[in-house]
C-alpha positions as CSV (number, residue, x, y, z in Angstrom):
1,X,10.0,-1.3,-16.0
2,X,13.1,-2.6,-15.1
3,X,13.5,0.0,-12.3
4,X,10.6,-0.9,-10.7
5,X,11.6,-4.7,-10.8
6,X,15.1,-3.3,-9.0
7,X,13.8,-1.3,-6.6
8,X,11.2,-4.4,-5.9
9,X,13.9,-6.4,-5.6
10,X,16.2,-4.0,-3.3
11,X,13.1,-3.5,-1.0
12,X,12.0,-7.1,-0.7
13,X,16.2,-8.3,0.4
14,X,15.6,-5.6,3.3
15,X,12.3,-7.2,4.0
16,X,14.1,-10.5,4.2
17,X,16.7,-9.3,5.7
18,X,14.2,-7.9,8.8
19,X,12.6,-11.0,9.1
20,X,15.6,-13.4,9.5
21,X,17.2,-10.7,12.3
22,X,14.1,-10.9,14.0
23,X,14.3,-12.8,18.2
24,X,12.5,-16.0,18.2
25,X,9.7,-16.3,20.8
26,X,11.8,-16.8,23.7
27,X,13.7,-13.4,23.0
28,X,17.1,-14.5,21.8
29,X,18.9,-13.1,19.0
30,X,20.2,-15.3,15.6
31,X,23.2,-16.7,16.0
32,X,24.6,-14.5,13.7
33,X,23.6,-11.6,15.5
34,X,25.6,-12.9,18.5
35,X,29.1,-11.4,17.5
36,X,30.2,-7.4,18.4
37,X,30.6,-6.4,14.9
38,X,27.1,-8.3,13.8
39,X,25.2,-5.7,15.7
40,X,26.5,-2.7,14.1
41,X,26.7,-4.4,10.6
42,X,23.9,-5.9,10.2
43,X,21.2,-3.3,10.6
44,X,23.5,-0.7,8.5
45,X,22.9,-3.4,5.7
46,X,19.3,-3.6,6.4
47,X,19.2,0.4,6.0
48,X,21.3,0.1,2.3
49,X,18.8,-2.3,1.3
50,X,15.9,0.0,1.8
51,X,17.4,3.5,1.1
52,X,18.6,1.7,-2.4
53,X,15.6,0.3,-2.7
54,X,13.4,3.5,-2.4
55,X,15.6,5.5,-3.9
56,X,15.1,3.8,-7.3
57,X,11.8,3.6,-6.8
58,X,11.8,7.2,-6.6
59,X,13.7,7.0,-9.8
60,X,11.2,4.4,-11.5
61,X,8.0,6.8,-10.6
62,X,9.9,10.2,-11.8
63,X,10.9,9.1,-15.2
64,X,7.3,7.7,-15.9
């Protein structure tokens, strides 16, 4: 059980994660997006979130 509440956890940071990087309506990026390094970071820390996230997931559903 406590996988499952990890891997919910993991998936639903990434989820967050998407929706704060997301342009507002006019099309501009967050202001932390702005910066060079931001744009390579960032979206490699979206893609830990959910690999980590899925993977235990994985985990949670093969040991049941």
């Amino acid at each position: 059980m406590n996988k499952f509440l990890l891997a919910f956890a993991l998936l639903t940071i990434a989820g967050v994660l998407t929706f704060v990087g997301l342009p507002d309506k006019a099309g501009n990026s967050p202001r932390f997006l702005r910066f060079e390094a931001a744009v390579l970071l960032y979206p490699s820390l979206v893609l830990i979130f959910i690999a980590s996230g899925l993977a235990t997931l994985i985990a949670a559903i093969m040991q049941i």
